[in-house]
C-alpha positions in Angstrom: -5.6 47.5 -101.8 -4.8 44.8 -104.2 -2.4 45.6 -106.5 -1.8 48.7 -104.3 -0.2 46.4 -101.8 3.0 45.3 -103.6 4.0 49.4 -103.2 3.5 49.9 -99.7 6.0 47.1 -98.3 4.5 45.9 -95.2 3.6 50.2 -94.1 -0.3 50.8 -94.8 -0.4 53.6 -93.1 2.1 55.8 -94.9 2.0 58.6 -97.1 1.8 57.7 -100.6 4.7 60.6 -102.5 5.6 60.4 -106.2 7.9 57.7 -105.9 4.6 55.6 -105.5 3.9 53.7 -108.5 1.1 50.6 -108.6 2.1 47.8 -111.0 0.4 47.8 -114.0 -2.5 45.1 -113.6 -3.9 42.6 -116.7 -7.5 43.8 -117.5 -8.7 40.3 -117.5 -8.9 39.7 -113.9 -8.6 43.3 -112.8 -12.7 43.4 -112.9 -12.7 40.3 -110.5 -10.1 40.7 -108.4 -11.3 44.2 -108.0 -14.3 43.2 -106.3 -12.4 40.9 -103.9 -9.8 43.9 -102.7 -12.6 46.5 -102.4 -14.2 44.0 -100.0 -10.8 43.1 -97.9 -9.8 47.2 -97.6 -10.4 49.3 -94.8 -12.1 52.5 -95.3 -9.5 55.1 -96.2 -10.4 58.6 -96.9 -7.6 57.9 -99.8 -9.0 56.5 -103.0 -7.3 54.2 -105.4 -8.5 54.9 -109.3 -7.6 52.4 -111.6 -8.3 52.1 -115.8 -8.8 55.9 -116.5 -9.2 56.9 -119.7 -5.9 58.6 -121.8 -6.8 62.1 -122.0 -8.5 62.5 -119.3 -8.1 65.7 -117.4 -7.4 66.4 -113.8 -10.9 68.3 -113.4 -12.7 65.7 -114.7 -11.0 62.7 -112.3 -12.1 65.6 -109.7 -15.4 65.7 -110.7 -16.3 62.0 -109.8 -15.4 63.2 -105.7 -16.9 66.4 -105.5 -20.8 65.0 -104.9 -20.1 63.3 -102.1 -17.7 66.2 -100.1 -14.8 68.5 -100.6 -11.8 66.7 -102.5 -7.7 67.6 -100.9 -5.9 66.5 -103.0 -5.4 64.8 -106.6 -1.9 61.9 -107.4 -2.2 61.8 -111.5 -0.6 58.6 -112.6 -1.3 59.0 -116.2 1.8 56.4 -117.4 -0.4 53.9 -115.5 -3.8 54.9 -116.4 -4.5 55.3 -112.7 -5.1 58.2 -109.5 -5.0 58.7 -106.5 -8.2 60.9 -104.9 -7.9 62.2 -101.4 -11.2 63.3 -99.7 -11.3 65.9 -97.3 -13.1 63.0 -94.8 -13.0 59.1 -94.8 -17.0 59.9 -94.5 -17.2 61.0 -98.4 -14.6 58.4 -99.2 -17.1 55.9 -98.1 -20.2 57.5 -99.5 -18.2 57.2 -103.3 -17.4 53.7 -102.6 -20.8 52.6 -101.8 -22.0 55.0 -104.2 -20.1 53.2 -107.5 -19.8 49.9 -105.7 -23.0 48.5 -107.8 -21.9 50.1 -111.2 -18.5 51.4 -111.9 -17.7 54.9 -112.5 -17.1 56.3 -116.1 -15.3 59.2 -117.4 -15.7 59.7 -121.8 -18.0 56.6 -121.4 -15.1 54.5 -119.9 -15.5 52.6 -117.2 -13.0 53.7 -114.0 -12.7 51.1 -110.8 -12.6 52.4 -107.2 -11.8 51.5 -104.3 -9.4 52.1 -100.5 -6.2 53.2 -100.4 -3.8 51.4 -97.9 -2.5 55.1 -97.8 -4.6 57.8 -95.4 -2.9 60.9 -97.0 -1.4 62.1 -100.1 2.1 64.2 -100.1 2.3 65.7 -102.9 4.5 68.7 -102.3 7.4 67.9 -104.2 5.7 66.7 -106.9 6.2 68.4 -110.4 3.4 69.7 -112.4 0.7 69.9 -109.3 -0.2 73.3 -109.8 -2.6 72.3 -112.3 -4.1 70.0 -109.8 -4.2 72.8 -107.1 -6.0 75.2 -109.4 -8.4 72.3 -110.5 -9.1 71.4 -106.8 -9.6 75.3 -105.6 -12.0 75.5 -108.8 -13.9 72.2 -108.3 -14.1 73.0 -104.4 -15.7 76.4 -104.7 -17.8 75.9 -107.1 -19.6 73.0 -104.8 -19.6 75.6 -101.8 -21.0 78.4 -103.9 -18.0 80.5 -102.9 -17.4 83.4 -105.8 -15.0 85.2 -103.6 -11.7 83.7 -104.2 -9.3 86.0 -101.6 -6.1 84.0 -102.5 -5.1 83.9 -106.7 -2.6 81.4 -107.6 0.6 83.0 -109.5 0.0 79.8 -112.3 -3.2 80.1 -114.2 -5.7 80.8 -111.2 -8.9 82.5 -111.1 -8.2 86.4 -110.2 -9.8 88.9 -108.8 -12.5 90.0 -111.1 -11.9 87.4 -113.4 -14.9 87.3 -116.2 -17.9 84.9 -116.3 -17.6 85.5 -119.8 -15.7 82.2 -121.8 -14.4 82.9 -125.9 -14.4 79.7 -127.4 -12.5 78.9 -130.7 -13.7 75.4 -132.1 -10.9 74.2 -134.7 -10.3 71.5 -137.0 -14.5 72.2 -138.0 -14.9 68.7 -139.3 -18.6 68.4 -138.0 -21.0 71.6 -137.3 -20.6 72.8 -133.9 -24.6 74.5 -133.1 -25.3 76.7 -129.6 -27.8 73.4 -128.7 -23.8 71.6 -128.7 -22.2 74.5 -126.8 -25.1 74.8 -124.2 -25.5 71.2 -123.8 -21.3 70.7 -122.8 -20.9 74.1 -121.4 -24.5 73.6 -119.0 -22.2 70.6 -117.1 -20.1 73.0 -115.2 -22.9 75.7 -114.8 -26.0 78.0 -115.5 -25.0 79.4 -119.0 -27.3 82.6 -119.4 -26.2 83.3 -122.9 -24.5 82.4 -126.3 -23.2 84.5 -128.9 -21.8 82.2 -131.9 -20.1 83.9 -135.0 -17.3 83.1 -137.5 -13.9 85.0 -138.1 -11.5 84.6 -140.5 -13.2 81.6 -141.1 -13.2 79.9 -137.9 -16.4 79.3 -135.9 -16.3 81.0 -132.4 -18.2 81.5 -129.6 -19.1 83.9 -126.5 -20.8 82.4 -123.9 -21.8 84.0 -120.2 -21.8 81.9 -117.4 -24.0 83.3 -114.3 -20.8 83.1 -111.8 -16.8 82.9 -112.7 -16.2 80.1 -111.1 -18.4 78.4 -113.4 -16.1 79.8 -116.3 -13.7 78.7 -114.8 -14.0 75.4 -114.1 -15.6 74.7 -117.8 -12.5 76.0 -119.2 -10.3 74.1 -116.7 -12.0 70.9 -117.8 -12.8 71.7 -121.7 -9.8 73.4 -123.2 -7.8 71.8 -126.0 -10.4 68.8 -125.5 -12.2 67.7 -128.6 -16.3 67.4 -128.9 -16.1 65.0 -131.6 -12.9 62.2 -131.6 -10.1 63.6 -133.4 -12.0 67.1 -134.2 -13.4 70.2 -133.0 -11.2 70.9 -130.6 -12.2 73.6 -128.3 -9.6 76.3 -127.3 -10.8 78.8 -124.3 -10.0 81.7 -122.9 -11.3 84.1 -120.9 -13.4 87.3 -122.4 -12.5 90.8 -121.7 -16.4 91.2 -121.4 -18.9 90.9 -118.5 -21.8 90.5 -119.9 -23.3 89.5 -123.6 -26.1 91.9 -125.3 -28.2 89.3 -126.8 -30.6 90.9 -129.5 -32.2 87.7 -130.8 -32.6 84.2 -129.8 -32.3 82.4 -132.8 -29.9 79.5 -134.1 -26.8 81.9 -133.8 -27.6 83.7 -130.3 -29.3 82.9 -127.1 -30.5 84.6 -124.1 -31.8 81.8 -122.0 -32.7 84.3 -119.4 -35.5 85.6 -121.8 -38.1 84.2 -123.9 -39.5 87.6 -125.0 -37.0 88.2 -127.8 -37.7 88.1 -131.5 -36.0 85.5 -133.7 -34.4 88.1 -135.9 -32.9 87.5 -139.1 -30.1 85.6 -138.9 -26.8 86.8 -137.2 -27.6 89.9 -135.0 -25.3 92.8 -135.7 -22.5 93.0 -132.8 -22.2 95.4 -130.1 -19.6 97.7 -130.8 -18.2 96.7 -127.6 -18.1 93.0 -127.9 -15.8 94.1 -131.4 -12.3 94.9 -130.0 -12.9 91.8 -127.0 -12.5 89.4 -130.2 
């Protein structure tokens, strides 16, 4: 709605396709005329996303749908600071409009507007670059169901068979110290994290940290790679571990096993298991 209309010429009930492309709006009166479209649309299970922060990741635009039902598909208009969000019902598309209707939504502490689509589908099959989108969608959509058991891998970057619950992290450009209370508090987001191992290699701080399920892995490292904790440093890099499970020894400021409470602090960094050595 609003802005949305000047693309649709006179057809509301079309498919929106790549060639879509809502005119860039002037902040000033985006806030207020926002409120006036939202009121004028009919429900759509299509939602319009407008002011999102540069940066942002497709997970994370994901993330705002998936409390309120299963999310279809994902339009990323990143030139324009805007999405598209298709819900799997116009049920949960109402339940996030009423839901941020008295407070905006925010993604990295920016505010993000929502509201109907004049569109009731998304086609985005011949648009470039979606398999990103499609991995970020299986990953946010069966994490929310509890389903482990992905039968079908995609060929681009998708959770296989087996995959690990086990995440390495690299943290780089170190400007600011990185703790495990840091890496549990980001990390605990997408999951239950049962342990932490942190260490440093060739002088670079790292980290081994066990989710309880793979999707959980990977749907942290869908969302959290090459993102930085602090602005402009510490930039996490991720991959998946070799391992399938952390020995935690001690649970002290370098390792954690927040599964037990019965271990000793230790002294300082506990001595690696000799299989945990060639994973690195």
């Amino acid at each position: 709605c609003g802005p949305e209309k000047l693309l649709s010429s006179g057809v509301s009930n079309r498919p929106l396709t790549m060639g879509d492309s809502p005119p860039a709006t002037d902040n000033g009166h985006d806030k207020k005329k926002f409120k006036r479209d939202r009121s004028q649309c009919s429900p759509s299970r299509v939602l319009h996303l407008r002011q999102i922060p540069s940066g942002v990741t497709e997970a994370e635009v994901i993330s705002l749908g998936i409390p309120f039902g299963k999310v279809s598909n994902l339009l990323m208009l990143k030139g324009k600071s805007q999405a598209f969000l298709e819900m799997a019902s116009e049920e949960a598309a109402i339940n996030m409009v009423k839901h941020y209707t008295p407070a905006a939504a925010h993604l990295r502490s920016h505010p993000v507007y929502i509201q109907y689509s004049n569109h009731r589908e998304l086609k985005t099959d011949h648009v470039p670059n979606q398999a990103k989108v499609r991995a970020a969608l299986q990953a946010a959509n069966a994490m929310q169901t509890g389903n482990v058991a992905i039968t079908s891998a995609f060929d681009e970057g998708g959770l296989q068979p087996g995959q690990s619950s086990v995440l390495r992290i690299l943290v780089e450009n170190l400007f600011y110290p990185v703790t495990l209370e840091v890496l549990y508090q980001i990390f605990s987001k997408f999951g239950s994290v049962l342990k932490i191992i942190t260490f440093s290699r060739n002088d670079q701080f790292q980290a081994l940290l066990q989710y309880a399920d793979p999707m959980s892995a990977y749907y942290a490292k869908m969302a959290l790679d090459s993102h930085s904790i602090y602005s402009g440093c510490c930039t996490l890099r991720i991959d998946f571990s070799r391992l399938t499970s952390l020995k935690v020894k001690y649970n002290n400021e370098k390792s954690r096993d927040f599964t037990r409470f019965d271990l000793p602090c230790g002294d300082g960094q506990p001595p690696l298991e000799p299989a945990i050595v060639p994973a690195f």
